[in-house]
C-alpha positions as CSV (number, residue, x, y, z in Angstrom):
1,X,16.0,15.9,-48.1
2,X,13.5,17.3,-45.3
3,X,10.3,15.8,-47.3
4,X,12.3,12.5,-47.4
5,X,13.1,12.0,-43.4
6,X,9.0,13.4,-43.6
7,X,7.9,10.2,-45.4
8,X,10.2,7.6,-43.3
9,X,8.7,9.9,-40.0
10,X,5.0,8.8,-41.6
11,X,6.0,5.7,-42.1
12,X,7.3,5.0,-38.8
13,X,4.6,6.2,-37.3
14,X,2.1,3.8,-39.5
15,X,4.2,1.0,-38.4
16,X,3.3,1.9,-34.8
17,X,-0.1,2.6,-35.1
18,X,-0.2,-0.6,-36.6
19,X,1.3,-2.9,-33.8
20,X,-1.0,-3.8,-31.4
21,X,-0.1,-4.9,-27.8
22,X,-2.1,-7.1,-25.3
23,X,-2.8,-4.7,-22.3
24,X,-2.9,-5.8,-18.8
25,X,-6.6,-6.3,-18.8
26,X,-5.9,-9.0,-21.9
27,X,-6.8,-6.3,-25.1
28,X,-5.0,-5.9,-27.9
29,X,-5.1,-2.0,-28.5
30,X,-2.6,-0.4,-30.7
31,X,-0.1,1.7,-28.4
32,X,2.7,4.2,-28.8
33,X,4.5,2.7,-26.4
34,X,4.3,0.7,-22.8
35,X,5.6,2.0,-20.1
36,X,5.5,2.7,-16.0
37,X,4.0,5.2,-13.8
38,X,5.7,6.6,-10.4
39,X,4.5,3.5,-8.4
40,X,5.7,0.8,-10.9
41,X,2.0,0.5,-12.8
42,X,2.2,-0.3,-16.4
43,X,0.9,2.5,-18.5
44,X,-0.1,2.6,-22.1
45,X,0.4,4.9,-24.3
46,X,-2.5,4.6,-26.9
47,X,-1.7,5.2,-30.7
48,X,-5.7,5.9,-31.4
49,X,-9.0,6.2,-29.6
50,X,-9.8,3.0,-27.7
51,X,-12.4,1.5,-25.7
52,X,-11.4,0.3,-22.6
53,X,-12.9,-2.6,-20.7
54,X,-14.1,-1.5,-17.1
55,X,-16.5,-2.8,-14.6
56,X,-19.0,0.3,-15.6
57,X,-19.0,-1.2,-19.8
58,X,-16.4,0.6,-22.9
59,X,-14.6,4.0,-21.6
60,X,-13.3,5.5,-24.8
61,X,-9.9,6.9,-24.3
62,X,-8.4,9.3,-26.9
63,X,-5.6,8.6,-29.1
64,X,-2.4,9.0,-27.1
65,X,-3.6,9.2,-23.9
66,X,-1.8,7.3,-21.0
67,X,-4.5,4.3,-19.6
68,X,-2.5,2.8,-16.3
69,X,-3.5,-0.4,-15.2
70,X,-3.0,-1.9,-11.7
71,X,-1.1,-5.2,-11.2
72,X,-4.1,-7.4,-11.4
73,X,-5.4,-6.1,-14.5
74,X,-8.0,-3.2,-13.5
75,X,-7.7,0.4,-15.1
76,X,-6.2,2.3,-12.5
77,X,-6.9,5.9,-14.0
78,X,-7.5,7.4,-17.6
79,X,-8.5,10.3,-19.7
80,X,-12.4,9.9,-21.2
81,X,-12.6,11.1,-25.2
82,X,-16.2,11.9,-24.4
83,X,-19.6,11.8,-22.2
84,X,-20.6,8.6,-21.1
85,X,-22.6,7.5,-18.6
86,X,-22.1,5.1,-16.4
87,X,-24.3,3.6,-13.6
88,X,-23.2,3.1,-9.8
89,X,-24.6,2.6,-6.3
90,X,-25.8,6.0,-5.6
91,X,-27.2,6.4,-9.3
92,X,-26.4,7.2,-13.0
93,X,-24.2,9.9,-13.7
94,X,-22.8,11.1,-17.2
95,X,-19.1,11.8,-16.8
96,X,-16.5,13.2,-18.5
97,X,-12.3,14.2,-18.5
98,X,-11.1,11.5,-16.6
99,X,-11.5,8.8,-14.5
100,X,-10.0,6.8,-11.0
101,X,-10.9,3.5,-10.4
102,X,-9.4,1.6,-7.1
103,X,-8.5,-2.0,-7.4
104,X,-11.3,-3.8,-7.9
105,X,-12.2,-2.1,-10.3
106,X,-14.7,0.4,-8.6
107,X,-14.9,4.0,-9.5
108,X,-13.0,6.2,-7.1
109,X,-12.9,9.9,-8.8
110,X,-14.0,11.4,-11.8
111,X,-15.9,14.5,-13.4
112,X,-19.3,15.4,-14.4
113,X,-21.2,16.7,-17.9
114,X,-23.1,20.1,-16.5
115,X,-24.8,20.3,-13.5
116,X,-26.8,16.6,-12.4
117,X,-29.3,15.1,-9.3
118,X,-27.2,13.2,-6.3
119,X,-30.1,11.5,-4.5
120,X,-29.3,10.7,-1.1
121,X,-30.4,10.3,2.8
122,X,-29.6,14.0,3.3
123,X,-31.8,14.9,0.4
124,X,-31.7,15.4,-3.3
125,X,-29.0,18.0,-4.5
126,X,-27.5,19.5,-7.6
127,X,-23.9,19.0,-8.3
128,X,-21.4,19.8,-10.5
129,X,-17.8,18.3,-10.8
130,X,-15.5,20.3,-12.8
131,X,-11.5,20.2,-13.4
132,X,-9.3,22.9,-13.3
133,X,-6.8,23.4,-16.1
134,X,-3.1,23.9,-15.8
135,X,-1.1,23.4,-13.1
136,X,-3.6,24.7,-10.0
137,X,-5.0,20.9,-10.1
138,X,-5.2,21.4,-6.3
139,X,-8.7,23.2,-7.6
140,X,-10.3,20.4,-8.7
141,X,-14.2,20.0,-8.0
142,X,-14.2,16.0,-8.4
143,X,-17.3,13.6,-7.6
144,X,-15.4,11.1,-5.3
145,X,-17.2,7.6,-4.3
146,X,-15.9,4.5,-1.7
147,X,-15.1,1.6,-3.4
148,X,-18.8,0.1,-2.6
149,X,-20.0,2.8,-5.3
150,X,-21.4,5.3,-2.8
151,X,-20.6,8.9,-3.1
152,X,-17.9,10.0,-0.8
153,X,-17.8,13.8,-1.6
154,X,-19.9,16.0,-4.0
155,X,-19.4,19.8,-5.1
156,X,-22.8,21.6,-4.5
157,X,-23.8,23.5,-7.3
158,X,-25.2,27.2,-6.9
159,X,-24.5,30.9,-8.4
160,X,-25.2,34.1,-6.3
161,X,-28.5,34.4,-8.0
162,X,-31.3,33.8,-5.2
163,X,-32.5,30.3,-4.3
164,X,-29.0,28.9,-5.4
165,X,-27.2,30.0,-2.5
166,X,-28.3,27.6,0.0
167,X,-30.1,24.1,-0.2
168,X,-32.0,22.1,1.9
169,X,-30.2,19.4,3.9
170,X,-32.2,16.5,6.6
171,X,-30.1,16.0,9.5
172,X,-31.0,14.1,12.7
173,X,-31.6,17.9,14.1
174,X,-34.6,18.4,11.7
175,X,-33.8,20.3,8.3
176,X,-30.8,22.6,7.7
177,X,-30.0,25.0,5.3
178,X,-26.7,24.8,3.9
179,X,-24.1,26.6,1.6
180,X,-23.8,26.0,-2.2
181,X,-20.6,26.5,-4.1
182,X,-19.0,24.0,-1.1
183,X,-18.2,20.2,-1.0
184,X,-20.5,17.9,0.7
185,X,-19.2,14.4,2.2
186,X,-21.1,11.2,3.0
187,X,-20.3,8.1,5.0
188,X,-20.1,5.2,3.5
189,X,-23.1,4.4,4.6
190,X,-25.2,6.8,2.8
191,X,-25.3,9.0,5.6
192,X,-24.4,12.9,5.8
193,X,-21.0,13.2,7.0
194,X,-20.2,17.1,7.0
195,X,-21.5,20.4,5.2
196,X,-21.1,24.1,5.4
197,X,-24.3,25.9,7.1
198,X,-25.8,28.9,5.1
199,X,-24.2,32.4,6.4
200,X,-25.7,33.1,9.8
201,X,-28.1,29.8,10.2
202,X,-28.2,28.0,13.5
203,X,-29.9,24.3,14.5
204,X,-31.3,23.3,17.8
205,X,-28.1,21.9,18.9
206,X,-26.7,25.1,18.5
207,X,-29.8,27.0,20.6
208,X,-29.8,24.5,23.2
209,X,-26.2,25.1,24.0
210,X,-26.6,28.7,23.7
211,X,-29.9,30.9,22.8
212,X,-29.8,33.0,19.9
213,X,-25.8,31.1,18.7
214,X,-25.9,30.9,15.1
215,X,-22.6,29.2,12.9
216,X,-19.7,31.3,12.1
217,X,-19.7,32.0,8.4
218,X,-18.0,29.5,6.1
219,X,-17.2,27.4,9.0
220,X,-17.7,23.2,8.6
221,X,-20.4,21.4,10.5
222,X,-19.4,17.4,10.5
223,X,-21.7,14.6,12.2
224,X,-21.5,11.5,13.6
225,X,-22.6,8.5,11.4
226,X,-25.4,8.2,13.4
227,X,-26.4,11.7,12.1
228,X,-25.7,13.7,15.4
229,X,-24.0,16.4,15.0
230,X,-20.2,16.0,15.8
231,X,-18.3,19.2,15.2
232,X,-19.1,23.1,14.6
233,X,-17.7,26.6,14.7
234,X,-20.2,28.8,16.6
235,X,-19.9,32.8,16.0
236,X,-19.8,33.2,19.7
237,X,-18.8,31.8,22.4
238,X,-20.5,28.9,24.5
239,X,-21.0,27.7,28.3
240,X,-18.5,24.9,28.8
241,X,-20.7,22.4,31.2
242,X,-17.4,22.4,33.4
243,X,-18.2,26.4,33.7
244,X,-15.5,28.0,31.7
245,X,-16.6,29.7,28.1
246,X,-15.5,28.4,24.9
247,X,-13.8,30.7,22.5
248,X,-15.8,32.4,19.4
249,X,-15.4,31.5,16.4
250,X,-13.3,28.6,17.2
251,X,-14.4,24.6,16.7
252,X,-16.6,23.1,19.3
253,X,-16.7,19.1,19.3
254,X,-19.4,17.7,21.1
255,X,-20.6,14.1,22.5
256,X,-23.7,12.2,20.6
257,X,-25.5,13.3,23.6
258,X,-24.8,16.9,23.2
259,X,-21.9,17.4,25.1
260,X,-18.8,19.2,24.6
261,X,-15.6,17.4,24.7
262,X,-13.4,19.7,22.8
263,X,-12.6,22.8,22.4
264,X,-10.4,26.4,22.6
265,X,-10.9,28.0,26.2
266,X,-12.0,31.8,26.6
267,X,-9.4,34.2,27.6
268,X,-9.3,34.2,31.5
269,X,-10.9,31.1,31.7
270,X,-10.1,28.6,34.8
271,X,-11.4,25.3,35.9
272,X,-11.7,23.5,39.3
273,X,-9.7,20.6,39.8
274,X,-8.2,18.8,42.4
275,X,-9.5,21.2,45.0
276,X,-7.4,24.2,43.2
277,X,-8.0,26.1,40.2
278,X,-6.0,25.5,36.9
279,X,-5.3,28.7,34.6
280,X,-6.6,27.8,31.0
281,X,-5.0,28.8,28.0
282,X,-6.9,30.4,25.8
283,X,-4.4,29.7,22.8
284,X,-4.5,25.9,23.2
285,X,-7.0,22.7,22.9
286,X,-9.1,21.9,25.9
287,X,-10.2,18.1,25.6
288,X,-12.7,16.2,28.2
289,X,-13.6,13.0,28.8
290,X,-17.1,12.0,28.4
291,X,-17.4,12.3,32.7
292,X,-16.1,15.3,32.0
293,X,-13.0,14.7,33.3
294,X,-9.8,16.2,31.5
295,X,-8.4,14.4,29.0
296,X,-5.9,17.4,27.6
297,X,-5.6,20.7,28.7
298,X,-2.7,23.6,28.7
299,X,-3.0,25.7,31.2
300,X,-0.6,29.0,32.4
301,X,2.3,29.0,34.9
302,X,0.7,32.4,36.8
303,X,1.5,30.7,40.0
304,X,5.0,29.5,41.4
305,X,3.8,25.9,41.4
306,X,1.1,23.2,41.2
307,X,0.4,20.1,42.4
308,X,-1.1,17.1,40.9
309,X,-2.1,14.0,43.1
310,X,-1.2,13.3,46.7
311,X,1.4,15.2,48.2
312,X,2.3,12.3,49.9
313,X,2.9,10.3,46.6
314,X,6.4,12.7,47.1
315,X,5.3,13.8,42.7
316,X,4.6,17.4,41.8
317,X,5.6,19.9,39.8
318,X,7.9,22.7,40.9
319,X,9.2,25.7,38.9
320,X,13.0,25.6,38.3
321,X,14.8,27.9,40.3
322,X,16.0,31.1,38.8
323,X,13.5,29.8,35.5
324,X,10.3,31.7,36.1
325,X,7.7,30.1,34.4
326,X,4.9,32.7,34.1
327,X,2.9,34.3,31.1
328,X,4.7,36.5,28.9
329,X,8.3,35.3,30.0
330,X,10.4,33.4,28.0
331,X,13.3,31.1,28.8
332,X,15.6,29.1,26.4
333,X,13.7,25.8,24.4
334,X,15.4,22.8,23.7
335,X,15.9,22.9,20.0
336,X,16.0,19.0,20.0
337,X,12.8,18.4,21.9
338,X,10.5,18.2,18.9
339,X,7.2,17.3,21.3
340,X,7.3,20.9,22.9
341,X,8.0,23.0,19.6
342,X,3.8,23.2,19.6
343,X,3.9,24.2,22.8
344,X,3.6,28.2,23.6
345,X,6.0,29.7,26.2
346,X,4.5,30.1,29.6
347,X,2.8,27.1,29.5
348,X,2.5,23.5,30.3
349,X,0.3,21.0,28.3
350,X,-1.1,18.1,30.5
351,X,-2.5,15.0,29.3
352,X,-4.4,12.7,31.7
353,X,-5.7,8.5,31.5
354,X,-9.0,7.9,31.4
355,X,-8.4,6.9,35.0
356,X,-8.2,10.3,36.3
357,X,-3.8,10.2,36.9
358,X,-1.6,11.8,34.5
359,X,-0.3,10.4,31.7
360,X,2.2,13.1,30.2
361,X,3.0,16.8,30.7
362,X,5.0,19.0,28.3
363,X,6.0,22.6,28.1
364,X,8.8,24.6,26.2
365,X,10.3,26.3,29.4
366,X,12.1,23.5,31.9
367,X,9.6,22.2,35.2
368,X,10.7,20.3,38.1
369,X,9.6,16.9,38.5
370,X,10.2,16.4,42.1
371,X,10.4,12.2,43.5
372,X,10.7,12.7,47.3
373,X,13.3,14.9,48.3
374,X,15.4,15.3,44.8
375,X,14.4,17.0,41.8
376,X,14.6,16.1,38.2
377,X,14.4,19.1,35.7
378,X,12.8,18.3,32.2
379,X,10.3,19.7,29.6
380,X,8.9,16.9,28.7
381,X,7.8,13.4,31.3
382,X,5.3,10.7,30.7
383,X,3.9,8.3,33.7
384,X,1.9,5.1,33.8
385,X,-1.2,4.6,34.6
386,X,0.1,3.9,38.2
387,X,1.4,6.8,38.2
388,X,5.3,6.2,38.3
389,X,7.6,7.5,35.8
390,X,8.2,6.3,32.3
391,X,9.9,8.4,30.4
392,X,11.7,11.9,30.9
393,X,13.5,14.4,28.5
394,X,16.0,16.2,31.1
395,X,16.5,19.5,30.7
396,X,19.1,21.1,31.6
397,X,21.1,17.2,30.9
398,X,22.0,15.3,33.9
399,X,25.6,14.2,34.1
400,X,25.5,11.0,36.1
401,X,29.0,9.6,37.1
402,X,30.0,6.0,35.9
403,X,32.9,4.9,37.9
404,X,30.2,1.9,38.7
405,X,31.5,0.4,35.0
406,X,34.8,0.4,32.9
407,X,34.3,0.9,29.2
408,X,37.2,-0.4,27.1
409,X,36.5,1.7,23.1
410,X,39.4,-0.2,21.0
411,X,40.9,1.5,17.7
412,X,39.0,-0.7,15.4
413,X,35.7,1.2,16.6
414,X,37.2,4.5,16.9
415,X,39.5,4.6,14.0
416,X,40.1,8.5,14.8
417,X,41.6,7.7,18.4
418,X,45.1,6.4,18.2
419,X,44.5,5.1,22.4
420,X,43.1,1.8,23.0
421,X,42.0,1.7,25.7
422,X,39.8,4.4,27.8
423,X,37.9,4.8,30.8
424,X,34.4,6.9,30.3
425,X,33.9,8.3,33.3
426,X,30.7,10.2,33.5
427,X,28.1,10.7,31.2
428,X,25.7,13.3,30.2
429,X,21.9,11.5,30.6
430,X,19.1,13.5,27.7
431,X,16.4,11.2,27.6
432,X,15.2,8.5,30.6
433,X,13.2,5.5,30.3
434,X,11.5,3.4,33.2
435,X,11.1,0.5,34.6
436,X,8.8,-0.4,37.4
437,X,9.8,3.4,38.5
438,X,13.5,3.3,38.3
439,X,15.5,4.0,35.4
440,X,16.2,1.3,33.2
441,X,17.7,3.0,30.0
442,X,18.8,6.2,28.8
443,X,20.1,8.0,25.7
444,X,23.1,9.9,26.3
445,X,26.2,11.9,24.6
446,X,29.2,13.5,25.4
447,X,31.2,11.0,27.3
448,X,33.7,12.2,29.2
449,X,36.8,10.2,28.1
450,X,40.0,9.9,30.5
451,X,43.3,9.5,28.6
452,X,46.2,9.4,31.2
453,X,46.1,13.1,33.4
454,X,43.8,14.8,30.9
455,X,40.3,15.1,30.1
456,X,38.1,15.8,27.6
457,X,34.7,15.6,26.3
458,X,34.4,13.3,22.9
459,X,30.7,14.0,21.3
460,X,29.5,10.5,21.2
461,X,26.2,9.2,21.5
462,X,25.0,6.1,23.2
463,X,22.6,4.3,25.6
464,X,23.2,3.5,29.0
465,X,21.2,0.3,30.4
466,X,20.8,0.4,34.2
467,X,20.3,-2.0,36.8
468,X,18.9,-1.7,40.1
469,X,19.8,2.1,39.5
470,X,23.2,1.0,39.1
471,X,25.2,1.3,35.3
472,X,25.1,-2.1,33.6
473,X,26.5,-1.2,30.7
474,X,26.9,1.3,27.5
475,X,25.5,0.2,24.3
476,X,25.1,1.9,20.7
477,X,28.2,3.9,20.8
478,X,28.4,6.6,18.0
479,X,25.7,5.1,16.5
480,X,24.2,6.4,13.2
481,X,21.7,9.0,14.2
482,X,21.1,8.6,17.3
483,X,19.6,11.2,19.4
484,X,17.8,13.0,21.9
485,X,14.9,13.1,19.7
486,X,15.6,9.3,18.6
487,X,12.8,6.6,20.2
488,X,14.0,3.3,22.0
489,X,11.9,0.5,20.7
490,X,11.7,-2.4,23.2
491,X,11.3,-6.3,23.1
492,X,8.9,-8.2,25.2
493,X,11.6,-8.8,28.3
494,X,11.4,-4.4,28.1
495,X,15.0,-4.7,26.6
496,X,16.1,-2.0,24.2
497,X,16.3,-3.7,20.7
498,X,15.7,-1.0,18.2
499,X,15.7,3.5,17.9
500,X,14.1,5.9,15.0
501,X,15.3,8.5,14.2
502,X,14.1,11.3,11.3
503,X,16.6,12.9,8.9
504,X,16.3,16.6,7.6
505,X,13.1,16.1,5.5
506,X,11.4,14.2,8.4
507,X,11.6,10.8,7.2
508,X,11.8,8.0,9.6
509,X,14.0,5.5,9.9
510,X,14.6,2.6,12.1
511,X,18.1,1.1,13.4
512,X,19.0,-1.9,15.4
513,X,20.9,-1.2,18.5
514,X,24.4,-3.4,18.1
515,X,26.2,-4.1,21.2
């Protein structure tokens, strides 16, 4: 009995090897079966060896391997039975494993037979490009190219033996040596996009910034396409040209002139501005303009307020009473206010227009905006480039009374209240938008519903639209998902049309506002 269901298993399997199928590229190659990857690709299952049709000549793929092809035809990845080489715009190379192409047809990834030459702008360098096996695939060592057949990114071959631990790279900053046994990346121009320096090398750059600096070890030096270098991580710290010291062993970004324009502040660093100092943090970015002019900066509440701009303006910040923001405190953080999660206690991040007036400030302990005589507390605002408000996240919430409007909720959209009608009377404001200055929308909750003598607070969420700091109306009632970290999206008259909002895996989602 079992050497009979044998046979009929050997025949089956004949009759499948001997049913060919017309592939996507237009072959006829005998297949297992055809089938569909994640993305919807069709993907054959190949019943023997079979030479492929690609833009670089035959691939042979092994007998059943999976080739998936895209929609227009083109191999979109397969397995390689053996060497072969195959010819692109950087050179010849003999590869092996397995192969990525990208639509047209261009290689985009594959693997290399030994070690073999890249010859390029940056000089001429051995490379290897190995795969891992089993499931720590995240350990490749591919040779990756753009779809114009230049190399993208290379794995530098080397050992510990001497003369293979460095090699020799040409930068715009004279020759560098660099580490082996580390990826290498062009642009797709040919040029040398980043590299790690050997173990305690340095480059002019580095000396004119600093005598005697030298790169930290194992740290990534990237350039510009123009072959200036772009970005580094010096062992010690540097001279900020605004007079403050850079952290050690922290990245530096500079300017194609040699500036910096980026980088992690000292400890007890401060800067001049606005005819007072500002506190740095040393835990936080530090980003400049190229007129050296802040662009970011975080900087510690050690005093018990700042200002920013004219006094007479009637805008500065204050410290909320009986909320001590200072270093080493901690108050309460808004667990919906997703924007100043990254943000340390004790400190308030500030981001400024090119202009030189401040475009947003956010922190996880509340501020005081103050607008003349009245004060608005929040951890998170955004202004124009005028300088008037645009958006605030109040904190603690606002209630702001709306016996300007009657709301009438009937039982068809609150199937859970038996009353029909009902009077909101207040409502408690999270999130502000402006308008020319003055509010023109808000996202709120928690109306405060009247039902004959009593009161009580239903959880319901909504928008208020404003006019002429008036209510208008209140849109978007208990609508799906909506938030305090939801986003308004707006239609040319500045109307609100649209929120996001992002479920538990942080997924985004969009929703029209029905009124």
């Amino acid at each position: 009995m079992k050497k009979t269901i044998a046979v009929l298993a050997a025949i089956t399997l004949a009759i499948e090897v001997l049913t060919a199928e017309t592939l996507p590229n237009g072959q006829d190659a005998p297949l297992l079966k055809m089938t569909n990857d994640e993305d919807g690709n069709k993907a054959a299952v190949l019943a023997q060896s079979f030479a492929v049709e690609t833009k670089y000549g035959n691939l042979t793929a092994p007998a059943t391997s999976t080739v998936v092809f895209y929609e227009n035809g083109n191999v979109k990845s397969m397995q390689l039975e053996e060497a072969q080489e195959i010819e692109t715009a950087t050179g010849k190379f003999t590869v092996n494993t397995r192969a990525e192409f990208y639509e047209n047809g261009s290689i985009k990834l594959t693997f290399l037979e030994g070690t073999q030459q890249l010859e390029t702008k940056a000089g001429i360098f051995n490379i290897t490009a190995t795969p891992s096996s089993g499931a720590a695939l995240a350990k490749d060592k591919p040779l990756t190219f753009y779809e114009n057949g230049t190399v993208k990114s290379a794995y530098l071959y080397g050992s510990s033996a001497p003369g293979e631990r460095t090699a020799t790279a040409k930068t715009s900053d004279g020759e560098m040596e660099i580490r082996t046994r580390n990826f290498i990346t062009f642009y797709e121009s040919g040029n040398l996009e980043s590299a790690v320096p050997a173990d305690g090398s340095t480059a002019e750059f580095l000396t004119k910034l600093k005598a005697n600096a030298k790169f930290n070890s194992g740290s990534l030096l990237t350039f510009y396409e123009s072959g200036k270098p772009k970005s580094f991580t010096p062992s010690s710290s540097l001279k900020h040209q605004l007079g403050f010291s850079t952290k050690a062993r922290s990245e530096v970004v500079i300017s194609e002139d040699g500036k910096i324009i980026s980088c992690i502040p000292d400890r007890a660093s401060t800067l001049k501005l606005d005819k007072q100092y500002w506190h740095l943090s040393p835990s936080m970015p530090f980003k400049n303009f190229e007129d050296n002019f802040p662009e970011e900066m975080t900087i510690d509440m050690t005093d018990n307020h700042f200002l920013f701009g004219s006094e007479q303006a009637g805008i500065y910040f204050d410290l909320e009473e009986g909320t001590p923001i200072m270093q080493g405190k901690t108050g309460k953080r808004p667990e919906s206010d997703e924007s100043a999660r990254s943000v340390p206690y004790g400190v308030i991040t500030l981001k400024f227009f090119s202009t030189k007036t401040l475009k947003s400030a956010v922190s996880r302990n509340p501020f005081v905006i103050k607008v003349g005589a009245n004060g608005i507390s929040t951890t998170n605002v955004e202004f124009n480039e005028n300088f008037s408000l645009k958006k605030i996240l109040l904190s603690p919430y606002a209630e702001v009374p709306m016996e300007t409007t009657t709301v009438q909720i009937s039982t068809a959209e609150n199937p859970d209240v038996k009353v029909a009608r009902k009077k909101y009377t207040s409502c408690i404001l999270q999130k502000v938008y402006f308008t020319n200055g003055r509010m023109g929308c808000a996202i709120g909750s928690y109306l405060q519903v009247l039902q004959g003598n009593s009161k009580y607070y239903r959880p319901l969420s909504c928008i208020i639209l404003f006019e002429n700091g008036k209510i208008k109306d209140v849109v978007a009632k208990g609508a799906e998902s909506l938030n305090v970290a939801s986003e308004l999206i707006f239609d040319d008259s500045g109307n609100p049309v649209a929120y996001t909002s992002k479920d538990n895996l942080g997924n985004e989602r969009t929703f029209e506002i029905k009124k």
